[in-house]
VOBA-1610 file (N, C-alpha, C; in pm, whole numbers, padded with zeros to 5 digits, always signed):
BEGIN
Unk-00511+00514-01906Unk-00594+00437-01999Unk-00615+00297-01944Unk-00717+00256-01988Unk-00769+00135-01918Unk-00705+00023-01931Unk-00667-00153-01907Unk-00634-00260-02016Unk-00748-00331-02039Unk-00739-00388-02173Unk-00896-00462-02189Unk-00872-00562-02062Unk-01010-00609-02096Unk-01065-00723-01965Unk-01084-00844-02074Unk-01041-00930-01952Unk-00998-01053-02015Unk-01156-01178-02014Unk-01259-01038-01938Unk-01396-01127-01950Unk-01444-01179-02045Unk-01522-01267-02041Unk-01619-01307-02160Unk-01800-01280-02120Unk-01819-01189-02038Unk-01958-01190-01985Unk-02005-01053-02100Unk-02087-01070-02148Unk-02185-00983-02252Unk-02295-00934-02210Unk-02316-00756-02258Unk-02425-00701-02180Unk-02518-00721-02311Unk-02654-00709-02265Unk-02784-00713-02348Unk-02766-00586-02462Unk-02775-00595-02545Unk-02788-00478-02630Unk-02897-00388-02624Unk-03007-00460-02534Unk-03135-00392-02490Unk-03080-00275-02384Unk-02983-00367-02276Unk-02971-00255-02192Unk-02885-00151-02247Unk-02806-00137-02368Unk-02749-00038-02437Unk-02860+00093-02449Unk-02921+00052-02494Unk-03029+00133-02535Unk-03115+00218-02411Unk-03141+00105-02320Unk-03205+00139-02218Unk-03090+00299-02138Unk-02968+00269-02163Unk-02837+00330-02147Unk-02857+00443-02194Unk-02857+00467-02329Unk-02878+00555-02435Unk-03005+00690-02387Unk-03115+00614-02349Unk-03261+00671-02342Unk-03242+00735-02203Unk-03163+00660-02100Unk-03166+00705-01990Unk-03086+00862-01956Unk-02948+00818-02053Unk-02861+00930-02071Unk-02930+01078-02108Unk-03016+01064-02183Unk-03074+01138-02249Unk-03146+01243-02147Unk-03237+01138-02079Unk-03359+01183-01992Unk-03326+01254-01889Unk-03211+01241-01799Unk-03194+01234-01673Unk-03137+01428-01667Unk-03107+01423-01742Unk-03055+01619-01747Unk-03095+01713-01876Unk-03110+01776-01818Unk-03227+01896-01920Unk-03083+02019-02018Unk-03027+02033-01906Unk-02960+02115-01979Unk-02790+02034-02016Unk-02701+02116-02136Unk-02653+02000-02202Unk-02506+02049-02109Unk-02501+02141-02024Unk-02394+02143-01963Unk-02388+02069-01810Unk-02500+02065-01827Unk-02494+01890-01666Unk-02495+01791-01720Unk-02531+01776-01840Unk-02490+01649-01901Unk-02382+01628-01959Unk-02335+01736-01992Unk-02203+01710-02068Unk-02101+01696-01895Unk-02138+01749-01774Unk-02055+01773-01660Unk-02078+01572-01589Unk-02190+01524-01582Unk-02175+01445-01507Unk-02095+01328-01618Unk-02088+01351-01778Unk-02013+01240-01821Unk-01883+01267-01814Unk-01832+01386-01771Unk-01720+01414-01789Unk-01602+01335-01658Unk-01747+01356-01534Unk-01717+01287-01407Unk-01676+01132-01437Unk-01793+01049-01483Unk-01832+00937-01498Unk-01699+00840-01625Unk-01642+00949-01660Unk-01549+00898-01751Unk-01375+00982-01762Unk-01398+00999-01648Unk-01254+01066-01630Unk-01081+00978-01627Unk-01141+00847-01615Unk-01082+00776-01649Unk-01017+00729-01791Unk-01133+00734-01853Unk-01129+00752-01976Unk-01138+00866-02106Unk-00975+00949-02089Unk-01025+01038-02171Unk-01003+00989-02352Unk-01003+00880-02393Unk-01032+00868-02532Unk-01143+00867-02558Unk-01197+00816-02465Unk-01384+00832-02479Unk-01408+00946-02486Unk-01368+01006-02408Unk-01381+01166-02405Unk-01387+01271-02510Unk-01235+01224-02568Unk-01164+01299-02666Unk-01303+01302-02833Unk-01361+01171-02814Unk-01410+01106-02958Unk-01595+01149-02936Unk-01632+01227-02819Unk-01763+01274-02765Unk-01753+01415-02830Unk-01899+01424-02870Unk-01896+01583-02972Unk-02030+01614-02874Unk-01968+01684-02788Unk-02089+01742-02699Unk-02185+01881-02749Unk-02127+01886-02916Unk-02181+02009-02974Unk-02310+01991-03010Unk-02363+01834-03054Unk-02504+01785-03104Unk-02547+01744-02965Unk-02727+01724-03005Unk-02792+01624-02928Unk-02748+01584-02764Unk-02848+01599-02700Unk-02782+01510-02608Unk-02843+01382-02656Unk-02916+01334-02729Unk-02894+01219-02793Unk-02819+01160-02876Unk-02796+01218-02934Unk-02691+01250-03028Unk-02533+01165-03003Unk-02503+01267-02837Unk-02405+01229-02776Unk-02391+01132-02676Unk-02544+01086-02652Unk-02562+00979-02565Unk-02545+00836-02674Unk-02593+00815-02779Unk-02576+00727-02848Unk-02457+00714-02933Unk-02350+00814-02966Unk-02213+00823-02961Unk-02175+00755-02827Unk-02192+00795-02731Unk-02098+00683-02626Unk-02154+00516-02619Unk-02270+00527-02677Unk-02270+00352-02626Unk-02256+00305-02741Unk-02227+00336-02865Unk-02203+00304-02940Unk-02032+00244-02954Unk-01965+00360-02929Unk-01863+00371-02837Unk-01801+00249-02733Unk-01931+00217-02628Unk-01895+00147-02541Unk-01919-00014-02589Unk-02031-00011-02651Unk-02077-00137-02723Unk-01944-00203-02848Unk-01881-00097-02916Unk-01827-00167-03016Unk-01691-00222-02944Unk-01701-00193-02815Unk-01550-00234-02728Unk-01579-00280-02625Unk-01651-00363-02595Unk-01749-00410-02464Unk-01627-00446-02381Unk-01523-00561-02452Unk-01429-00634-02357Unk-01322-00541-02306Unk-01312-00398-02350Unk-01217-00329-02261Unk-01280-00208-02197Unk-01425-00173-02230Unk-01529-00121-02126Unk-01605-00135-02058Unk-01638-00270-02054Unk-01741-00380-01976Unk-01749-00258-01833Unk-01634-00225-01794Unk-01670-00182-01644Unk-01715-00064-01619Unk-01679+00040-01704Unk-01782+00194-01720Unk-01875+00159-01781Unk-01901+00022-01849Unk-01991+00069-01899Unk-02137+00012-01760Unk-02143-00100-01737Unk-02158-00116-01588Unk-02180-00003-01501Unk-02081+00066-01478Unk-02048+00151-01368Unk-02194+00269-01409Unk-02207+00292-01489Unk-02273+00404-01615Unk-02433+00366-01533Unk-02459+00194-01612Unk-02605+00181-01547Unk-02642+00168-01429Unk-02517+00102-01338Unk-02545+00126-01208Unk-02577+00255-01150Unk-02518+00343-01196Unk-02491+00470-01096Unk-02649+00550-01194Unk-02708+00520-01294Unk-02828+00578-01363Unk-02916+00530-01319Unk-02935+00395-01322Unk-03019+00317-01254Unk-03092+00353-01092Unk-02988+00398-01000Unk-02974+00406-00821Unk-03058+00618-00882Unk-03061+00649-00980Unk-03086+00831-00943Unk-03281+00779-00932Unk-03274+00887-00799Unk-03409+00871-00803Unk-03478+01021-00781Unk-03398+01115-00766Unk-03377+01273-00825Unk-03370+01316-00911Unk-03424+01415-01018Unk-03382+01471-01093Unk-03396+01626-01078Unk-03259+01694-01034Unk-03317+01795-00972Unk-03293+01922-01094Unk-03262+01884-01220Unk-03208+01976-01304Unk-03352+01987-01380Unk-03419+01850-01401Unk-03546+01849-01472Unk-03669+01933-01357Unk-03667+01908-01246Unk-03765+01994-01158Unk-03716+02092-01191Unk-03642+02156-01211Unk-03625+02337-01207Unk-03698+02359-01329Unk-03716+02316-01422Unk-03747+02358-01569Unk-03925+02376-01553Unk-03983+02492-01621Unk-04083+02517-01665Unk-04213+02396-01632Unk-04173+02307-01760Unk-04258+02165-01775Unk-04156+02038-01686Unk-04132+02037-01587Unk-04057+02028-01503Unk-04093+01859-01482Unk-04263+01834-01462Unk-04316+01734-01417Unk-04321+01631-01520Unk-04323+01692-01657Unk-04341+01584-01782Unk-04208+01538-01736Unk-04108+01611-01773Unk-03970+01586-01753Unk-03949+01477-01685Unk-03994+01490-01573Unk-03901+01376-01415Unk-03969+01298-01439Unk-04087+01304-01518Unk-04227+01147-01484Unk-04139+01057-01650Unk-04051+01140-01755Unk-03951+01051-01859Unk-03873+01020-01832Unk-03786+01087-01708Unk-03688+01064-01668Unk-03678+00924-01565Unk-03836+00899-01517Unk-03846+00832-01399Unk-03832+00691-01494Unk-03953+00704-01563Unk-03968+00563-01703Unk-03839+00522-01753Unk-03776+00640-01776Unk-03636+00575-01869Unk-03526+00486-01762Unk-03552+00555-01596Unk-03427+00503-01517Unk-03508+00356-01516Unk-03622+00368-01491Unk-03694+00247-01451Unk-03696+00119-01547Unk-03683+00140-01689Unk-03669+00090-01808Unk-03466-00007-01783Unk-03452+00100-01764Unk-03293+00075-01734Unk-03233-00061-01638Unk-03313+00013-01471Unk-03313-00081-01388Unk-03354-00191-01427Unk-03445-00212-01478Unk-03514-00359-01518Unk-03429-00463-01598Unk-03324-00368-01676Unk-03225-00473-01740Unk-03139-00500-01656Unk-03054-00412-01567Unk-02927-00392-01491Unk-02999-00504-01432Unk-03104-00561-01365Unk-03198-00652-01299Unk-03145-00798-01361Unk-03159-00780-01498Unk-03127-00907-01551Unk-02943-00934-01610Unk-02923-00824-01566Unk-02779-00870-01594Unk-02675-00833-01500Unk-02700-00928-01364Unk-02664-00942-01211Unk-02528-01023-01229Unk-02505-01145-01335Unk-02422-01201-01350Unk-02307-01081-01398Unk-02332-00990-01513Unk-02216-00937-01541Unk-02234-00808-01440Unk-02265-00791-01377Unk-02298-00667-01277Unk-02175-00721-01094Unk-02211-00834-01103Unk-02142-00910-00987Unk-01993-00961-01036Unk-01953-00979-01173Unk-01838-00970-01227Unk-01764-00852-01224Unk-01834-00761-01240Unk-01790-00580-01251Unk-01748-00557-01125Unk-01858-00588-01006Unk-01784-00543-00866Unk-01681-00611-00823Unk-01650-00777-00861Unk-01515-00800-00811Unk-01416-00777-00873Unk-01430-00771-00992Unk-01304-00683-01064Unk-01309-00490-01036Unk-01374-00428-01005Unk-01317-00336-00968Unk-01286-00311-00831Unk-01290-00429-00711Unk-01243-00473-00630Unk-01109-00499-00623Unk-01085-00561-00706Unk-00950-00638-00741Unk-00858-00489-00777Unk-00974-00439-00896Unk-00849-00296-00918Unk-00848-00195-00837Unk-00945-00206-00756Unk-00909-00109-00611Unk-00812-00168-00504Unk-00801-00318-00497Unk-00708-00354-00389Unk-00558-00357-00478Unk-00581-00366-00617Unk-00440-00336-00634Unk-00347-00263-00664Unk-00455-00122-00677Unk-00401+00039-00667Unk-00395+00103-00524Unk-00444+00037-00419Unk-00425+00066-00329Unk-00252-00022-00240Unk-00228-00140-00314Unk-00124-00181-00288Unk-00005-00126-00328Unk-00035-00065-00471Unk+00053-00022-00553Unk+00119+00105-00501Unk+00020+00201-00441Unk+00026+00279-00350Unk+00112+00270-00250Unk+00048+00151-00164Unk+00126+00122-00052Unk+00279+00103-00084Unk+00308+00041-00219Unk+00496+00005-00207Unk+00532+00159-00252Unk+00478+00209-00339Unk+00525+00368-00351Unk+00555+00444-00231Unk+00464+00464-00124Unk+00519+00532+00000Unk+00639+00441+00043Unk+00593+00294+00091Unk+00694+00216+00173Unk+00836+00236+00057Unk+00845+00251-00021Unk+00968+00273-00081Unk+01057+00405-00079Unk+00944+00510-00091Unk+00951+00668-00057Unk+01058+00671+00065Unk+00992+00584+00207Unk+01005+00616+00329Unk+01170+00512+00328Unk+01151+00445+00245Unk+01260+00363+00254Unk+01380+00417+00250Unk+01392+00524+00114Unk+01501+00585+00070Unk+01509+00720+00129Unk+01415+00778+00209Unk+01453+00898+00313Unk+01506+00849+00394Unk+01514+00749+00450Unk+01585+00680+00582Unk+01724+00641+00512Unk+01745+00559+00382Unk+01874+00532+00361Unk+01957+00693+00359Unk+01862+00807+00302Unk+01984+00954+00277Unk+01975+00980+00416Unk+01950+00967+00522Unk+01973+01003+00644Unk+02038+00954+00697Unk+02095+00801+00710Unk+02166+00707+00715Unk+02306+00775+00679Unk+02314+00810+00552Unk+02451+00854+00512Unk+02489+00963+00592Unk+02413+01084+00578Unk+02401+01188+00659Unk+02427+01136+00803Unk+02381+01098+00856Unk+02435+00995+01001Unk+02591+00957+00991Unk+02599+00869+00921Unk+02789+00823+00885Unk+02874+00937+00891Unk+02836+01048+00801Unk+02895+01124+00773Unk+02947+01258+00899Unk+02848+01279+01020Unk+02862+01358+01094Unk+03001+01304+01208Unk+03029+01430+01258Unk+03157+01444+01340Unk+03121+01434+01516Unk+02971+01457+01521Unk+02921+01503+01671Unk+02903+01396+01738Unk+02948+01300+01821Unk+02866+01197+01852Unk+02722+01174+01928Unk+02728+01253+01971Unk+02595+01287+02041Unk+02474+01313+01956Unk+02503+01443+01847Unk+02391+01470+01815Unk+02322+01338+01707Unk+02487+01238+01662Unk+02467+01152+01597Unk+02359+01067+01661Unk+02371+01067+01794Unk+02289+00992+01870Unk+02176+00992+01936Unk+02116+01110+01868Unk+02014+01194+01871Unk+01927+01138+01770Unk+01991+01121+01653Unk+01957+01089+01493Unk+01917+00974+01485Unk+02019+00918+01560Unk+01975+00772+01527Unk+01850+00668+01632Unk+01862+00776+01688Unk+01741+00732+01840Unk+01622+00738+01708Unk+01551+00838+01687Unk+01471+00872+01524Unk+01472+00791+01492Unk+01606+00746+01401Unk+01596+00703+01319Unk+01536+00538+01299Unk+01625+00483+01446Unk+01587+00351+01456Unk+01432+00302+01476Unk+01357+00442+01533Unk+01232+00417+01561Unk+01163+00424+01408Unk+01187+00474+01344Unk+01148+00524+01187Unk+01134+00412+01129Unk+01264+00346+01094Unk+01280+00252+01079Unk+01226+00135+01099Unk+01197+00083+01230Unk+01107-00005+01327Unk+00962-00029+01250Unk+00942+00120+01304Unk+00796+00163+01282Unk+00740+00121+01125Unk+00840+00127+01050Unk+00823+00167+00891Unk+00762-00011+00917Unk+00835-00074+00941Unk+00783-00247+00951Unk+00691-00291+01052Unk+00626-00201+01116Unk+00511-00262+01193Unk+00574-00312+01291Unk+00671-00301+01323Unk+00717-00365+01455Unk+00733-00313+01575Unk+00623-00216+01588Unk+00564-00150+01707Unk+00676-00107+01824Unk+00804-00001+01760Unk+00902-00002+01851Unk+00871+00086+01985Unk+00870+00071+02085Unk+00839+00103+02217Unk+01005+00215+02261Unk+01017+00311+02254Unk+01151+00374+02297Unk+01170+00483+02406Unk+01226+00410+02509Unk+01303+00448+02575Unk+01461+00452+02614Unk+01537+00599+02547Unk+01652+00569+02534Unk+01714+00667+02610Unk+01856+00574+02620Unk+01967+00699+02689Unk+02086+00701+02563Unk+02064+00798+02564Unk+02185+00873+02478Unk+02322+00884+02491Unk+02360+00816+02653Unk+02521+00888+02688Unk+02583+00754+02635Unk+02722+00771+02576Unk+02786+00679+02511Unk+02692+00643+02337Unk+02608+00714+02330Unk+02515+00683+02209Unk+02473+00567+02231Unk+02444+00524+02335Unk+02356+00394+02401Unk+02211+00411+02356Unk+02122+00347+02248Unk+01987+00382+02237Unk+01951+00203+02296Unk+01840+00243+02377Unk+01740+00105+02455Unk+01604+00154+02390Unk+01579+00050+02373Unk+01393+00052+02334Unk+01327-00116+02361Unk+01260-00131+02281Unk+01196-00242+02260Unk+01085-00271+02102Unk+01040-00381+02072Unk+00977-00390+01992Unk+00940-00522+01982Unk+00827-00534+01932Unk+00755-00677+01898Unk+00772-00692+01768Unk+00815-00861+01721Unk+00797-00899+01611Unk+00749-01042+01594Unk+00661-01101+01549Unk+00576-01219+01510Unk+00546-01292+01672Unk+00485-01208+01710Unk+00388-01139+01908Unk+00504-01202+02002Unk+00695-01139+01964Unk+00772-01214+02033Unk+00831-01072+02077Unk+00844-01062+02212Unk+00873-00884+02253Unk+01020-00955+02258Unk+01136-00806+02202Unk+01235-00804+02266Unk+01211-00673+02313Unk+01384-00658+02363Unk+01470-00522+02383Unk+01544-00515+02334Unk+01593-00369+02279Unk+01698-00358+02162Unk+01788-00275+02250Unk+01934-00253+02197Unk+02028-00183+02232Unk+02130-00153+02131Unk+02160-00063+02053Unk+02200+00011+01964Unk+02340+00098+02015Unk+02458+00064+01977Unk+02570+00082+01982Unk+02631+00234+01790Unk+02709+00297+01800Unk+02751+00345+01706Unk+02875+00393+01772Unk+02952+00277+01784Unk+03130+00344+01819Unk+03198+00303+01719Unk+03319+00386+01707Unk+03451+00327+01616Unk+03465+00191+01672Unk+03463+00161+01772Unk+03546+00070+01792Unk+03431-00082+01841Unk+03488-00195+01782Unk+03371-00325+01737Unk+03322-00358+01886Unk+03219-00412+01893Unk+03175-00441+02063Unk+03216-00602+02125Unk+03281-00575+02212Unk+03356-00663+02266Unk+03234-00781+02331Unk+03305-00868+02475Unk+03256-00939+02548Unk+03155-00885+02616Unk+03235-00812+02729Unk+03152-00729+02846Unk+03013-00674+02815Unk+03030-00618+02727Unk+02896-00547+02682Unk+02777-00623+02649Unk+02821-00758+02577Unk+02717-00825+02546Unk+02661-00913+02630Unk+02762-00903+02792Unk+02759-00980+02905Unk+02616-00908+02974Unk+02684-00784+02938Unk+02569-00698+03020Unk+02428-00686+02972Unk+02453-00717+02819Unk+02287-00747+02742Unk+02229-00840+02785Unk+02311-00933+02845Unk+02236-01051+02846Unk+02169-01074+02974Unk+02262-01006+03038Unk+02169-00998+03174Unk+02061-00952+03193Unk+02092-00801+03106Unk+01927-00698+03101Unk+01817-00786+03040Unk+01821-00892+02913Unk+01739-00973+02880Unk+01689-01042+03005Unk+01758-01102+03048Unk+01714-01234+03127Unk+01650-01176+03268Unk+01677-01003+03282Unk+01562-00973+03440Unk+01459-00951+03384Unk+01421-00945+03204Unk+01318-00910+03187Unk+01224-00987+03138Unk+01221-01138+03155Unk+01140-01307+03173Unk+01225-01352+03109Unk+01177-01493+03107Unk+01195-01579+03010Unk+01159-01578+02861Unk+01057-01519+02842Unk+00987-01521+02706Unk+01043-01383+02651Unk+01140-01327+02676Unk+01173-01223+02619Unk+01355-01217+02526Unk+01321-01202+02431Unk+01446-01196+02346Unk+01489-01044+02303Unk+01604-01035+02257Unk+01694-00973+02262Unk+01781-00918+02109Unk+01746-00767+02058Unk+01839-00776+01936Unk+01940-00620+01968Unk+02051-00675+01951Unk+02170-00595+01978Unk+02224-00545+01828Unk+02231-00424+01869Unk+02304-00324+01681Unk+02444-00314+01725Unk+02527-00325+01643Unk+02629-00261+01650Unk+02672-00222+01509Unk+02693-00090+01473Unk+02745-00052+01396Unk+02911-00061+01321Unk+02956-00073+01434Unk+03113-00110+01367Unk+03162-00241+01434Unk+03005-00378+01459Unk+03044-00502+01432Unk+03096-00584+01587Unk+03173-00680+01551Unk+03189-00715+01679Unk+03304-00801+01693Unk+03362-00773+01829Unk+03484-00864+01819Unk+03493-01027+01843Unk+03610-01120+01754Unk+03580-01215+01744Unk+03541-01262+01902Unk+03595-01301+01994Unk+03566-01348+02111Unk+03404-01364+02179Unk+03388-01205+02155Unk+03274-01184+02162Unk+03153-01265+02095Unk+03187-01273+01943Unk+03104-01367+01866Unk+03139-01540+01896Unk+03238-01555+01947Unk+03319-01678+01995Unk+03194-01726+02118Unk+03210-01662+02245Unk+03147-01704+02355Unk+02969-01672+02305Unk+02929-01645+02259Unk+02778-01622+02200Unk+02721-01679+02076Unk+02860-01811+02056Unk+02851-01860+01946Unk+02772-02005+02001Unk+02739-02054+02100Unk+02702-02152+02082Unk+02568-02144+02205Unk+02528-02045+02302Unk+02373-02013+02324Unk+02381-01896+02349Unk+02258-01845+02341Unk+02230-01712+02279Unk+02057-01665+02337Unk+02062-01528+02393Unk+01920-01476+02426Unk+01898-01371+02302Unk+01956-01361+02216Unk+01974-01203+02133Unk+02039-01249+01998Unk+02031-01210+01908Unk+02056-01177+01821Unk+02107-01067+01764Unk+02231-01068+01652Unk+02311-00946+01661Unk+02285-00893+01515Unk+02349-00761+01487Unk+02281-00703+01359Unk+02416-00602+01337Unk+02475-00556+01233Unk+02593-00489+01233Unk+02526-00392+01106Unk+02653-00270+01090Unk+02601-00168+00972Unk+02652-00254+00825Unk+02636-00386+00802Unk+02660-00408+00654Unk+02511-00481+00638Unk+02415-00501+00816Unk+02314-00574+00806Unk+02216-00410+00735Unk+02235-00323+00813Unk+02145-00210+00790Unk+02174-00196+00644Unk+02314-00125+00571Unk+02265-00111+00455Unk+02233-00202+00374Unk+02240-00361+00389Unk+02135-00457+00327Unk+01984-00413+00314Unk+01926-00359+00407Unk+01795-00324+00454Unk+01769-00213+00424Unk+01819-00128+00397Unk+01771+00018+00336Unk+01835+00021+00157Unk+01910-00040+00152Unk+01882-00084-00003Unk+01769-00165-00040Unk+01768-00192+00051Unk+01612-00311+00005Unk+01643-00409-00039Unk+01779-00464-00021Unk+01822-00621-00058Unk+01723-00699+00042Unk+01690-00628+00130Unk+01629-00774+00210Unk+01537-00681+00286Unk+01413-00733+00345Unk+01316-00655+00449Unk+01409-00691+00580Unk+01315-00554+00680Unk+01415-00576+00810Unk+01373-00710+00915Unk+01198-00739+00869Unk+01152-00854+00914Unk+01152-00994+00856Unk+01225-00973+00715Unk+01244-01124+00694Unk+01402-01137+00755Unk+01502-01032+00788Unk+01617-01037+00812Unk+01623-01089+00956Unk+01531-00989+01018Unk+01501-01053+01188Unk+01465-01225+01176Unk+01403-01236+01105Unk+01308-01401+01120Unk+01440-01504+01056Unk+01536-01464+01005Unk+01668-01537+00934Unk+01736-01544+01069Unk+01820-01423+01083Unk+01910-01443+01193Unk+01826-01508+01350Unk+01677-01493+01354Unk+01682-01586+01500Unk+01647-01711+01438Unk+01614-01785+01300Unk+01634-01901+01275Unk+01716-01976+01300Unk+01866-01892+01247Unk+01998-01906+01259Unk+02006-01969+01428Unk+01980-01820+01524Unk+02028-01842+01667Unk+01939-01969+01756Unk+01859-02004+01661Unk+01785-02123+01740Unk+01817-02254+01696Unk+01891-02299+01557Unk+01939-02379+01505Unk+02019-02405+01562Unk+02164-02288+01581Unk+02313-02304+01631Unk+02314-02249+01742Unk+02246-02144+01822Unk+02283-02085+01916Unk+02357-02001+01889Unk+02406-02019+01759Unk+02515-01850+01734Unk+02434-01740+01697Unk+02453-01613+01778Unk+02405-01487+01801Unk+02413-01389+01660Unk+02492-01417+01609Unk+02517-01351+01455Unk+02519-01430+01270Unk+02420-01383+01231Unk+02419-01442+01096Unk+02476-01348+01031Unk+02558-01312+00944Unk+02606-01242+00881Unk+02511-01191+00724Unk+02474-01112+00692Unk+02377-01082+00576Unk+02438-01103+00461Unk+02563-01123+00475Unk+02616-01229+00294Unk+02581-01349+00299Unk+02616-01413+00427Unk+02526-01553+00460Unk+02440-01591+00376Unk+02336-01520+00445Unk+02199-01500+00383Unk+02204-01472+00218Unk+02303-01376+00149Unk+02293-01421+00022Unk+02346-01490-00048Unk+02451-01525+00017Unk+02500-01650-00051Unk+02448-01764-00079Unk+02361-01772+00029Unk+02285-01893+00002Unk+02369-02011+00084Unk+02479-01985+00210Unk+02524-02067+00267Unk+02454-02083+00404Unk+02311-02000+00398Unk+02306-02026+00536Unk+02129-02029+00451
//
């Protein structure tokens, strides 16, 4: 059901009529007329419900604008929509089939033409109508958009668990190669993957705000030390200058490690209390990225911690 409109623009009561006459004219038989209002108002089935398609098609044509007229401010836009789309017929192919076929289309032609001539003069509320059903097309199409992006959100968090939960490490590392790209991808951050699997080592890459890194994705019991991040840093730095660096580790990292990377830094680090922040949807994965390298460009320390961030201490 519709919500009223909060317009104040008023149609001619002439073009009601013109509405009325046109409805009438444009279909001969009462089951294309009763079919194209059924189209034209599918949106609206109280309108629907309160149409007695048993009389008249005048009858039932002046039931709806009567209809539409005594509620202008929460139909303004079918009703619009109605003369536009009557107005533009320059066919009538239900009236050519009929017998007296030619009287027909030459009333039908007068009445659209009668019509147009108002829709003509009422451009102001006609140009109000298209940006508001602009507006309600861009914001059912947004509305849309968080419905999937949320959909996709919470298939990735039950896979996630499903991930924790397995015994294999490998095939875990199979999953999560997927997954991280899924993930990536889900944010536009165009992940590029090329990975090796042995040790559950996943490498890829990805762009975020036109700043390329390389990623490297860890899932061991055990927290990631010095060495390893020695060795990230190197792989960063053969691959320019302008290239940064985000390192996963799932079970975190040891202090030292965060010690010597605490004060400059090519990379930025991300642990599994950052992920399920991000698949709960406490936080996007790109405002989380754009925090922690705030962080690493402020201090040079490689790790923001995602309570940080809600605490509000950082």
């Amino acid at each position: 059901m519709q919500q009223p409109s909060a317009r104040n623009k008023t149609i001619n009561q002439s073009a009601y009529t013109a509405l009325a006459d046109a409805l009438r004219a444009v279909y001969w038989n009462k089951a294309h007329f009763e079919g194209y209002l059924r189209g034209m108002l599918q949106d609206y089935s109280e309108l629907l419900a309160r149409l007695d398609f048993n009389k008249t098609k005048k009858e039932t044509a002046w039931q709806l604008v009567n209809l539409l007229r005594a509620n202008e401010s929460r139909y303004l836009d079918v009703s619009v929509a109605l003369m536009l789309d009557i107005a533009a017929m320059d066919r009538f192919p239900n009236l050519e089939q009929q017998p007296d076929g030619a009287d027909m289309v030459a009333q039908a032609v007068a009445a659209v033409a009668e019509l147009r001539r108002w829709t003509g003069k009422q451009q102001e509320v006609i140009k109000e109508h298209e940006e508001h059903a602009t507006a309600i097309a861009e914001s059912a199409k947004r509305a849309q958009d968080n419905r999937a992006f949320a959909e996709a959100h919470e298939d990735l968090k039950q896979r996630f668990f499903l991930m924790h939960s397995a015994t294999d490490p490998h095939k875990r590392g199979t999953q999560f190669e997927d997954f991280i790209n899924e993930l990536f991808g889900l944010y536009d951050l165009e992940p590029r993957a090329s990975y090796s699997l042995k040790y559950e080592q996943i490498d890829g890459a990805f762009i975020y705000d036109t700043d390329h890194y390389v990623l490297e994705a860890k899932w061991w019991k055990e927290a990631i030390g010095r060495p390893l991040l020695d060795i990230f840093k190197s792989n960063i730095e053969r691959k320019g200058k302008n290239t940064l660096g985000l390192y996963i580790s799932m079970s975190g990292y040891t202090s030292d490690a965060l010690a010597v990377y605490g004060y400059s830094t090519p990379f930025i680090a991300m642990d599994g209390r950052d992920f399920m922040a991000v698949l709960e949807q406490r936080i996007r994965l790109d405002e989380l990225i754009a925090r922690k390298r705030k962080h690493a460009s402020q201090t040079g320390h490689c790790f923001l911690p995602v309570s940080d961030i809600f605490s509000g201490t950082e």
